[in-house]
N, C-alpha and C positions, 0 to 999 in steps of 0.2 A: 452471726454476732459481729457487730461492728465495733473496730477502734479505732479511736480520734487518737493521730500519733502528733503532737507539739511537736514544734520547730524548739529544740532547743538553746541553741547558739546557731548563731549567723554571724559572722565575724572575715571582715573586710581587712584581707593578711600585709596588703599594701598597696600603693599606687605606684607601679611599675612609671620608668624614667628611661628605659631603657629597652631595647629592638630585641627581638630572638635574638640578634646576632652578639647580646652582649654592649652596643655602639650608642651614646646617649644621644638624643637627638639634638639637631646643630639649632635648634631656636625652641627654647624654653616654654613657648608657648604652644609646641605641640605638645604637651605632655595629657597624657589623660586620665581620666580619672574612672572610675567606675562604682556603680550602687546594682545590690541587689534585694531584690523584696520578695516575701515568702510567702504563698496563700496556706495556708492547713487545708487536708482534705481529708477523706474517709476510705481505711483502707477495711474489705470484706474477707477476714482473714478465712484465708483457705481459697478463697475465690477471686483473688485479684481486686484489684481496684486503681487510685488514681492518686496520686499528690501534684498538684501543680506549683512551680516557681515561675516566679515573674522575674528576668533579667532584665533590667533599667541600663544601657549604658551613658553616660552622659562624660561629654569632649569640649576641648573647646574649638576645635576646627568643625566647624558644620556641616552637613552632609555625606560625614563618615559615615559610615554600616556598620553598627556593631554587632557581631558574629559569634554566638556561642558554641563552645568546646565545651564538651561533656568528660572526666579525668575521676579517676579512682584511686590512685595512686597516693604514698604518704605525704608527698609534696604539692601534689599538683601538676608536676612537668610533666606522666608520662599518658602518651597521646592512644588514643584508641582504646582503652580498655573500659570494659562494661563491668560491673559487677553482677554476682550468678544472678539467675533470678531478674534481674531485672532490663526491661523493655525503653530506652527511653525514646522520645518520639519530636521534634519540634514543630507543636503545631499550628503556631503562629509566628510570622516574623511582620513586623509596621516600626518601619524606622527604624527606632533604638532600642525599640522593646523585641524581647522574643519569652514566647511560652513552650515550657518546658513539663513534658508530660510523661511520668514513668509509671509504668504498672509491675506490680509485684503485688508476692505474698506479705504478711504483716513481716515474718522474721526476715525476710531480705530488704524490704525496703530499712529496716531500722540499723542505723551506724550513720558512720561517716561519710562524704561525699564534698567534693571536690568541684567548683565549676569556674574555668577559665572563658575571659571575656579578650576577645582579640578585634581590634578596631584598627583598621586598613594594614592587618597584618603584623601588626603590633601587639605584643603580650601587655594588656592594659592593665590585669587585676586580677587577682584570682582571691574567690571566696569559698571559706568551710564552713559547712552547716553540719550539725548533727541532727538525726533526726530519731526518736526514742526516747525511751524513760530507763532509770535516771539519765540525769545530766553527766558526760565526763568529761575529765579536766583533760586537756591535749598539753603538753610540754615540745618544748623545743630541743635537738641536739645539735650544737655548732659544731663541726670540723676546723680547725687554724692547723696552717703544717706552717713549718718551720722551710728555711732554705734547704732545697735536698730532691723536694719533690713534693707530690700532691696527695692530699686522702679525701675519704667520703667515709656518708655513712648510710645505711639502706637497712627499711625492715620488711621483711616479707618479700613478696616480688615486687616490693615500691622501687622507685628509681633511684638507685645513687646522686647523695647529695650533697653538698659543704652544711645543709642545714636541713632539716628532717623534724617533723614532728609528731609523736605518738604518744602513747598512754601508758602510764605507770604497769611495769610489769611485760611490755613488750622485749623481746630480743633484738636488739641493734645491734650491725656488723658493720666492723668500720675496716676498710679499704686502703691499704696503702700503696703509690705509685712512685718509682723510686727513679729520678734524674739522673740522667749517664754519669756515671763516675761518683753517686753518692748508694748509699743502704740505710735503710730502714731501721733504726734504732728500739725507740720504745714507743707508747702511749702514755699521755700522762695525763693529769686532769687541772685543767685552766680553773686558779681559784678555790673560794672553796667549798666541802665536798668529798665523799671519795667515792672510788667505782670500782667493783670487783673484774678485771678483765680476762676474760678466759680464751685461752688455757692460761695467758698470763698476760703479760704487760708490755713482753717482746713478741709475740706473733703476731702475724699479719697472713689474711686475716684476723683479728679477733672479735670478741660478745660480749657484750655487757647487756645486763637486765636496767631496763631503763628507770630512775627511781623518780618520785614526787615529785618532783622540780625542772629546769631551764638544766641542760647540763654543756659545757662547753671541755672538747678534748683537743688534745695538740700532735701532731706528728711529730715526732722527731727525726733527722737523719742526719746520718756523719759522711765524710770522706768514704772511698769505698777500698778497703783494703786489698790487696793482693800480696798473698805470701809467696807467691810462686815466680814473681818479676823479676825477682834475680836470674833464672834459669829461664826466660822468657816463657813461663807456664800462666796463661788466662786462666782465671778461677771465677769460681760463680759462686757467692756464700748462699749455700741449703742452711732454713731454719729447720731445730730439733721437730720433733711433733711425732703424732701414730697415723700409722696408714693399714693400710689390709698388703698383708705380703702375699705372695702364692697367687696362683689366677682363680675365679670362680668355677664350680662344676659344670657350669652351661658355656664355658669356654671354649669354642670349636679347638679341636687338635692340643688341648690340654694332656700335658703326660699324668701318666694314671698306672702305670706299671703293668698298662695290658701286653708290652712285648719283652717288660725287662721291667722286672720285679724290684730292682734297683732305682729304677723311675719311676715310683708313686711318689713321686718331689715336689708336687705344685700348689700342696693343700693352703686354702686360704686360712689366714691365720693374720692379729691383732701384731703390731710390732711399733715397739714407741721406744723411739731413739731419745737421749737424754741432752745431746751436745750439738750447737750448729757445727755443720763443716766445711769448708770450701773444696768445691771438686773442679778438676780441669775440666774448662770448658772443651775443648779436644782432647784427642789421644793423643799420647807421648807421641815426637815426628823423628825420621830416622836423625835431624841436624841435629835436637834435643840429646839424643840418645851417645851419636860420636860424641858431640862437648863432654859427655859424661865422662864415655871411658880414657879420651884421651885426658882429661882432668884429673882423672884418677891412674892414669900413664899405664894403662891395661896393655900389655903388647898382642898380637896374634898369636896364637900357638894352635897346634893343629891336637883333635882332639876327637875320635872317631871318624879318624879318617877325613876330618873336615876342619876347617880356618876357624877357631873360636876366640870369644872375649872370655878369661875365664874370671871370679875372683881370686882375689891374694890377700881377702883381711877378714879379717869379723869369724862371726859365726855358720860365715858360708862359706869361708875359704874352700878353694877347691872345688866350687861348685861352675857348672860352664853359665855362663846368663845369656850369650847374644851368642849366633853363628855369623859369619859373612857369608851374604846371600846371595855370594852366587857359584851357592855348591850346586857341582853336578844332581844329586836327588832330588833338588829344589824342584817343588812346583810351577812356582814362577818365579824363576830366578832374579837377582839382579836386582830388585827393587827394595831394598834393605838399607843395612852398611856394608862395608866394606873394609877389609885392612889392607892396604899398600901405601909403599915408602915409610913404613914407620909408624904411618899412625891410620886413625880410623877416618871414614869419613861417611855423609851418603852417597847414596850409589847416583852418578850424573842426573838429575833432572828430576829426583826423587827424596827431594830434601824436606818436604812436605808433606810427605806420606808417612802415615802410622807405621812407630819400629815393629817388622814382624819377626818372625822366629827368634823371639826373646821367651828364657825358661821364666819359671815364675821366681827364681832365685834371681832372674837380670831382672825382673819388674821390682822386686822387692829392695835390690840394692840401688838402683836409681832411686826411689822415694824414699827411701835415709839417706841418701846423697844431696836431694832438692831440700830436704828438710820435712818431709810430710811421710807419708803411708800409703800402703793399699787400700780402696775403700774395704770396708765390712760388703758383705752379701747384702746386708740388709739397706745399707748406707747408697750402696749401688744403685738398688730396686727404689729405694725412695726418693732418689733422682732422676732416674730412666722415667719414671711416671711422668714426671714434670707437675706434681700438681691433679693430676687426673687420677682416679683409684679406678681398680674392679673395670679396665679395658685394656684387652693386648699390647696395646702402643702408646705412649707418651707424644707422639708425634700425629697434628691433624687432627681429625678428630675422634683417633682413639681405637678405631673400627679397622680402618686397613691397613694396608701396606701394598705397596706399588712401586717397579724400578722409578718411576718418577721422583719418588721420596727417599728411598735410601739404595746401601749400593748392596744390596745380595742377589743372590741366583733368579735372577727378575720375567724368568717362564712359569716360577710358582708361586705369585702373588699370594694376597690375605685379605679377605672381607668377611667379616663376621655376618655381615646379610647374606652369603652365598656361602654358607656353610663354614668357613675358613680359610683352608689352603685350594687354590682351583688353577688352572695352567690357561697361562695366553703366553703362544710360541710368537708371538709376533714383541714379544715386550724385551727390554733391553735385558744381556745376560752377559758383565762385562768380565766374571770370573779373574779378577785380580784387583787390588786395593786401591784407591783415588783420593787423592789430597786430603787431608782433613777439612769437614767444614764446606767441602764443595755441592754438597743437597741442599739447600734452602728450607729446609723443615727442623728448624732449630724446635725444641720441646719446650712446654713452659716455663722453664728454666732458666732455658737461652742455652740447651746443652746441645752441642754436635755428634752425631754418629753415634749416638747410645743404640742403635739400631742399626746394625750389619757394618760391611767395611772390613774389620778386622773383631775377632772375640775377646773379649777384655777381662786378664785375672784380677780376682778378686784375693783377700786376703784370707777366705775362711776356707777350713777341712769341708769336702761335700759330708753331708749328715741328711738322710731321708726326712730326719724328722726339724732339723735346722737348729739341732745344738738344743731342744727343748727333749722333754720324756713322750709327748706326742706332738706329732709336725701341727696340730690345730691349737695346740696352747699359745694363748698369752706371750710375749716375749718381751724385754725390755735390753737392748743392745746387744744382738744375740752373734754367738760365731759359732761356726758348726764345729762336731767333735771329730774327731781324728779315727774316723772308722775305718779305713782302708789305704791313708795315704795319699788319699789325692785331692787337689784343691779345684776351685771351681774358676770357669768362666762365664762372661754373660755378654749377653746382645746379638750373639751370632755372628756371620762374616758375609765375606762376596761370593762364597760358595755355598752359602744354605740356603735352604729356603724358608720363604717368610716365617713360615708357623714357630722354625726355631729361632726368631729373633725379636720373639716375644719379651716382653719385660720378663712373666716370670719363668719361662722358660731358663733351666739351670745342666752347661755340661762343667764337667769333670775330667780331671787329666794329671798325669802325676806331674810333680816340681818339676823334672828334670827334664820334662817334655818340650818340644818345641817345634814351631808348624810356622810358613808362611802368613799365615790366616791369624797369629793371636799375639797380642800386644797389650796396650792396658793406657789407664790413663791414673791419676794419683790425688789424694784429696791431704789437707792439713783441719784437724780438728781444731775445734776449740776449746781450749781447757776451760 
């Protein structure tokens, strides 16, 4: 059975003025123009067949070559793609003419299609035809951003655009790009019109279902806050939003409580935070740490036998929060703070390095000190991703871990293609802490050292199940319950190895505990 498929729009979307490169041309009369003409042809559904187009380019400089690009995509800009199914073929080129021949089945040759005409390298024209019954209507989506920074908008695997066009009932994702020292505000809609944008109207990403009409949306962005600039603390604003907390089952070296029944803690589970919050973009540093106690005129007192900060107010009084680190026990001494002559400081040369042997009572009083908190477990995990769900690492792409990339025990790297955890004795194994921020593997966040370095408290009780009735439920801003006393840290350090410095890889340690290896860094919510 044969069907004759109509050309039904053909539609000439503009006459380009301008170079790939964006540069208009410096004499007006190079500008070109372009036409395309459609033959109908018969397609033998089930068996293949033919439709030919005839691209006509017409210039006004002469003996240019007009060159047809064949494009699928919702725009037209993106280069190389075929759509399934289909074969196309050019099997004539004479001058300015070229023939264009594609074979398919009836149901793939029939939709949309895309054909760019480039003439001595110049984006001349591009033309959409649909092809099929009925006829559908294509709409336009504008992007406009405001000063602050850039947006697009893309449906499918089409190309991110300032302008995009698709058909009533498509999902478009609009794209925000945010200029140093601004953030990302809201979406709104140019004119009038409304648009449902989901999750809402401040995420970035977000979706809106494309309606009847031409729709034009605006970015917005402001200044970019930082609450933490008084006490020289970088922050990074994390939007609200759900992620998957816990790793997947096909996880290489996921805990499962096959050695310690205590650690069946990794189960993946839905968790949707309700509040942005800004998180240090580092870890607290030992200079951070002195300002504090000496600000708060903490003196030294000796305190099991060793040099402490302790508190003297609130609800922790009494509690020790920092040691000076260069107690005989120390593992690696010396690279802390310190108390001599009176007051606190860091230890020479190590003014940059995450404060370690801080209890989670000294994490906890620094960040009501700064003005902010501990993250949540949750709040942590949904930063350390950067953006990426359902992969060990927020850092790269997701998959490994290498001394190259961060600083732990780097003979027991992580590659999820090679099982997981696998040993190269030849790899870097520096077993003590190193500046904040000195990896170059920032996460998509822009966060540093969520991954080894030093182990970072968090604010919640450990709880197997994560403060829920089952660790696989639902959770909405969750904090673990108070099972046993002891609170949690996350990222790992310079002495583990990779597997445990997984995002959701989760230890445990009571308050009053405290180690070379574990420090913390601090976030300020948003009410």
């Amino acid at each position: 059975m044969k069907n004759l498929f109509k050309i039904l729009a053909i539609t000439l979307t503009g006459v380009f003025a301008m170079s790939m490169s964006g540069c208009k041309p410096d004499d007006e009369s190079a500008v070109k123009t372009v036409k395309i003409a459609v033959q109908n042809g018969d397609i033998v559904e089930g068996e293949g067949g033919e439709v030919t187009f005839d691209v006509t380019t017409e210039h006004i400089a002469d003996g240019s070559e007009g060159i047809i690009k064949w494009y699928t995509s919702s725009d037209g800009t993106a280069a190389g793609i075929q759509p399934a199914g289909i074969v196309p073929s050019v099997s004539e080129v004479a001058g300015n003419k070229a023939t264009v021949t594609m074979t398919a089945d009836a149901e793939a040759v029939t939709g949309l299609y895309y054909f760019t005409v480039t003439i001595d390298g110049v984006a001349s024209g591009v033309a959409k035809l649909t092809v099929g019954e009925p006829a559908v209507d294509y709409y336009t989506v504008t992007v406009e951003s405001a000063d602050g920074g850039d947006a697009v908008a893309s449906i499918a695997e089409g190309t991110p655009a300032a302008s995009v066009e698709t058909t009533e009932g498509t999902q478009v994702t609009l794209t925000a790009t945010e200029d140093d020292g601004y953030e990302f505000v809201k979406w709104s809609v140019v004119g009038e019109g409304a648009i449902e944008f989901l999750p809402d109207a401040e995420a970035n990403p977000a979706t809106f279902v494309m309606p009847a009409g031409d729709v034009t949306v605006k970015a917005e962005f402001e200044t970019a806050a930082n609450p933490g600039e008084e006490f020289g603390i970088e922050t990074v604003k994390i939007r609200r939003g759900t992620f998957l907390m816990g790793s997947p089952e096909d996880e290489p070296n996921r805990q499962n409580g096959e050695f310690d029944p205590r650690a069946n803690n990794e189960v993946q589970h839905e968790v949707t935070l309700t509040k942005d919050f800004y998180i240090g973009k580092y870890e607290i540093t030992n200079a951070q740490y002195a300002a504090f106690l000496n600000d708060k005129q903490v003196t030294g007192t000796t305190a099991n036998g060793e040099t402490a900060a302790i508190c003297t107010w609130g609800e922790n009084d009494g509690q020790i929060m920092i040691y000076d680190s260069r107690m005989p026990a120390a593992i690696a001494p010396g690279f802390g703070v310190i108390w001599e002559n009176g007051s606190w400081s860091p230890a020479e040369g190590y003014e940059d390095y995450p404060a370690g042997w801080v209890t989670w009572y000294g994490a906890v009083e620094y960040a009501a000190y700064a003005g902010g908190s501990l993250p949540t477990e949750a709040q942590w995990e949904y930063a350390a991703r950067g953006g990426v769900e359902a992969k060990p690492f927020g850092i790269g792409d997701g998959t490994k871990l290498t001394s190259e990339m961060a600083n732990f025990f780097g003979w027991f790297p992580y590659d999820v293609a090679r099982g997981g955890e696998y040993e190269d004795y030849e790899a870097i194994a520096l077993d003590e802490p190193v500046a904040v921020g000195s990896y170059a593997y920032p996460n998509g966040y822009g966060l540093y050292d969520m991954h080894g370095n030093v182990h970072e408290w968090v604010s919640d009780w450990y709880d197997t199940n994560y403060g829920s009735d089952n660790a696989g439920d639902p959770a909405t801003d969750p904090v673990g319950n108070n099972l046993d006393g002891r609170k949690i840290r996350k990222g790992g350090c310079f002495y583990d190895m990779a597997q445990y410095c997984r995002s959701a890889y989760r230890e445990f340690e009571f308050q009053t505990m405290t180690f070379a290896y574990t420090g913390f860094r601090i976030v300020y919510v948003v009410e």
